[in-house]
C-alpha positions, 0 to 999 in steps of 0.5 A, a space after each residue: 917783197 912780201 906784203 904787210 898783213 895790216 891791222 887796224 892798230 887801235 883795236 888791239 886792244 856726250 856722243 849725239 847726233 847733230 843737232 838743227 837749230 832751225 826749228 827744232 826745240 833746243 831743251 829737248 835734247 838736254 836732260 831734265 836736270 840740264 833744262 832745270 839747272 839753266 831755268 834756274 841759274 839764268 835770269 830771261 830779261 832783257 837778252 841774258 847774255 849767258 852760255 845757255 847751250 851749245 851744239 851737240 857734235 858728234 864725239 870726234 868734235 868734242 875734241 876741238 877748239 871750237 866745241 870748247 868755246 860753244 861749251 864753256 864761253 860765256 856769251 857775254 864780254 867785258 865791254 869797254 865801260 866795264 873794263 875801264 871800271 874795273 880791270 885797266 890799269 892808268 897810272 898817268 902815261 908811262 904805266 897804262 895797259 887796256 884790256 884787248 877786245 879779243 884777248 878776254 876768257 869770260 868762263 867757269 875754268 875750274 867747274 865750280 858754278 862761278 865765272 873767272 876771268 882771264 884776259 891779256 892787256 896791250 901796254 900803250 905807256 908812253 905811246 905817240 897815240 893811242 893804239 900804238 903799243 909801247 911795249 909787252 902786255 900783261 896777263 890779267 888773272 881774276 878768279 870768280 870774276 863776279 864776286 864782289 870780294 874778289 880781286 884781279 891780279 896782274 902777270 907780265 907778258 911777253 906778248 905785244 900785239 894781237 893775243 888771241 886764244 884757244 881754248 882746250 885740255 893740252 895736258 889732259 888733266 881735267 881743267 881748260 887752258 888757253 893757248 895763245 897766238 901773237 903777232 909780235 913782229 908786226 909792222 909797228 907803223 912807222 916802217 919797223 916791227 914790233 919786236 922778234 918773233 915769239 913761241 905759241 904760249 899756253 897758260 894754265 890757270 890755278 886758283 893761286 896763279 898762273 903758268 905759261 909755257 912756250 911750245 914750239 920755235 918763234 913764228 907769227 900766227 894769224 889763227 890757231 886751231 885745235 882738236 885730235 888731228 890723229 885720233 890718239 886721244 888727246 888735243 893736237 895744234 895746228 897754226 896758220 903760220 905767217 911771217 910777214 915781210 921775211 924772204 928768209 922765211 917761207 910761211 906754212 902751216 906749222 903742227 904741234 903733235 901732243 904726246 898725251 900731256 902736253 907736250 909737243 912735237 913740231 912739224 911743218 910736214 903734215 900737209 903734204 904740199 908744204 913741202 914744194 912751198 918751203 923748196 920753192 925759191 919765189 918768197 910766197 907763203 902759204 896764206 891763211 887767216 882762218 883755220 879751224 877743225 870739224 868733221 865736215 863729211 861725218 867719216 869719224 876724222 877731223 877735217 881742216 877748213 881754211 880761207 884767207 882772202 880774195 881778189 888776189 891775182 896769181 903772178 906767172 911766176 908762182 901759176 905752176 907752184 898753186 897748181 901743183 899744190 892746189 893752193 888758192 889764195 882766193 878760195 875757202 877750202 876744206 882739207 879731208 882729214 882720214 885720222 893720220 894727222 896728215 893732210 893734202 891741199 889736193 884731196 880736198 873740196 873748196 869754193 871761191 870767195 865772193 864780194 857783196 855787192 855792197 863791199 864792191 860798192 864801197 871798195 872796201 875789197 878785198 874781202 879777209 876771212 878771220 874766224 868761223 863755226 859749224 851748225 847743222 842749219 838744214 837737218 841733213 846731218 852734214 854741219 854748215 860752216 859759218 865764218 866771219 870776215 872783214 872787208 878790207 879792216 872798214 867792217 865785217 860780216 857773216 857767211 853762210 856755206 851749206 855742206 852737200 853731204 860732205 862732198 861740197 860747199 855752197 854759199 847759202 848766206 841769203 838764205 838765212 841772214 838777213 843783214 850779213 854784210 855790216 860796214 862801218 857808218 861811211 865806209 868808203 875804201 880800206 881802213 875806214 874808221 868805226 863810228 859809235 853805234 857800229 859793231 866792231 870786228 870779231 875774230 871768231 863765232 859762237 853757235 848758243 842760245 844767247 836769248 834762252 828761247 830755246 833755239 841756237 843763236 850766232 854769237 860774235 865772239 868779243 867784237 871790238 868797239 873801238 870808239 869809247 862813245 859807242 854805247 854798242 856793247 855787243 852784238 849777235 845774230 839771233 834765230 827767229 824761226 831759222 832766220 838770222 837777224 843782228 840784234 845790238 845790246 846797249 851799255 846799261 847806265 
């Protein structure tokens, strides 16, 4: 029988050259009015928590996911304390809804100077506990956020649990949207599942409301990544897809092809070992937690990286399948795209996923890859890949893998972090309980210059803070002479 993916249930809740941020002058690469207009907008004391740049990629990457959120997210998040103020809903035990950590949009969708606000919220109503959802979500929608006579509106949803986004222009017009994953059949804890399987969903925003639109047949993703897989102009998707505890249903990447606005042809044949997979009658899915796009090689085409876990053992059975396909569960691996839109596991380049030694320490293996970014940290031309990750749901941590000309990876995270590896207060084995004054899971990374020093920045993106007496409000790695270093801000009074 397939395994249960688990999930810690209480956190549902230009054209340029690449651009180092180890030494080099961030400001010296925006134009005068650029620099000015950041000097003017953003305060400087203390830790500013506002989008003050983001990497300039080559042009084939500006078409992705990833560019998007270094561009437009803000580096700051809804922290616990704000929205239990301003945005939860409690109206006693059969109508109460929570903002989810990793289901929030703080950015400026319509270009007008202002930050708006988008998030989804988990519906606990009448829950056995906290955490254990009772229902579907709802959308939150609250145009021009920080202005004091604006107002939030609430949509319902019909996603359950672990909405996460995607930002991107699906339709072309001009304005981001956000695509979103859920996991809706889920094992709910006590030997079920949520509900069925649901669609990818887009919402396009408005100042008058909201529109979603399903694309795609039911599926369960773990991520979702972005960007012109086939080089014809517009944003294309592609899903780490992952049907839990179904022998009925082999899991692989699915890919939705956009026709220019928005709307999309389904595939599960880009990847051309998917096929032995889905013919193959063992019931083992092609696993990943962690799918993005960049051009790792600089060849003008998008590339796919890809990880999951590691410490999994191959069974004989399926040995001759994952050597047929290159496929190994326990490896990060980048697949050399060529602008066709198609892929093979066996033109690619990949590295074994190591344990620190402290994760082993704590046995709080095995270690599950869940988001990442990319930044020219060594000025060599070639992006490094930064991903986060989670040991074993008791912590997380940053790695550092160094892009060799496009040709390989190499894990060079001492090199630069400091403190990588940030394990609950205690942690001693799977699921270990987050203490107040730990820094919860993120699902994902932003590269920007969080502190306006002049240097980019690692950003966790909305890490969780479970426990409502952490006076952690966020958390990022800031650059100190290409050094990495995890600086905590604290809820103001």
């Amino acid at each position: 029988m397939k395994g249960f993916k688990a999930f810690n249930i209480i956190l549902i809740i230009s054209t340029s050259l690449y651009i180092s941020c180890s030494n080099d002058d961030l400001k010296e690469t925006l134009s005068n009015e650029q620099v000015e207009e950041e000097e003017n907008n953003n305060p400087t004391e203390p830790y500013p928590l506002g989008n003050y740049g983001f990497p300039d990629y080559s042009s084939i990457n500006q078409s992705t996911g990833t560019y998007v959120s270094n561009r437009e997210s803000s580096g700051r998040f809804i922290s616990r304390v704000e929205a239990e103020e301003k945005i939860n809903i409690r109206n006693g035990e059969n109508e109460e809804y929570l903002l989810s950590d990793q289901a929030q949009a703080l950015f400026d969708f319509d270009g007008d100077g202002d930050l708006d606000f988008f998030g989804w919220m988990v519906n606990i109503s009448s829950a056995t506990s906290l955490g254990y959802i009772s229902g579907p979500g709802r959308w939150v929608w609250w145009p021009n956020y920080e202005d004091e006579n604006s107002s939030p509106t609430y949509y319902d949803s019909s996603l359950w649990f672990a909405a996460r986004y995607e930002m991107n222009d699906f339709n072309g017009d001009g304005i981001i949207d956000l695509l979103w994953e859920n996991e809706n059949h889920h094992e709910d804890g006590s030997g079920g599942f949520y509900t069925d399987h649901y669609p990818l969903l887009i919402t396009y925003l408005s100042e008058s409301g909201i529109t979603e639109k399903t694309i795609g047949p039911p599926t369960g993703a773990h991520d979702i990544a972005t960007g012109d897989i086939d080089n014809d102009g517009d944003v294309d998707i592609i899903e780490a897809e992952w049907h839990y505890g179904d022998c009925d249903h082999v899991s692989v990447p699915s890919f939705y092809i956009n026709d220019g606005v928005g709307n999309f042809s389904f595939s599960k044949s880009n990847l051309e070992e998917s096929s032995l997979f889905l013919q193959n009658n063992s019931c083992v899915d092609m696993i990943f937690t962690y799918i993005s796009l960049f051009d790792i090689n600089n060849d003008g085409y998008l590339d796919v990286v890809s990880g999951y876990s590691n410490n999994h053992e191959i069974p004989d059975f399926v040995e001759e399948l994952y050597n047929e396909t290159n496929y190994n569960p326990n490896y990060l691996k980048v697949w050399l795209g060529d602008g066709s839109g198609n892929f093979s596991l066996n033109n690619s380049i990949d590295i074994s996923v190591t344990s620190p030694s402290t994760v082993i320490n704590t046995n709080t293996e095995p270690v599950i890859q869940l988001g990442g970014n990319f930044v020219d940290l060594d000025s060599d031309g070639f992006p490094e890949i930064i991903t986060v990750e989670t040991y074993n749901y008791s912590g997380w941590g940053i790695r550092v893998y160094r892009n060799i000309n496009g040709e390989e990876i190499e894990d060079v995270t001492s090199n630069y972090i400091t403190d990588p590896v940030q394990l609950y207060s205690g942690a001693n084995g799977p699921f270990s309980p987050q203490q107040p004054g730990d820094v919860g899971i993120s699902y994902d990374l932003q590269i920007i210059d969080i502190d306006n020093d002049g240097d980019y920045d690692i950003m966790l993106s909305y890490p969780s803070i479970e426990d409502v007496a952490s006076t952690v409000d966020t958390a990022y790695y800031e650059n100190n002479s290409g050094v990495y270093s995890l600086i905590k801000t604290e809820n103001q009074p």
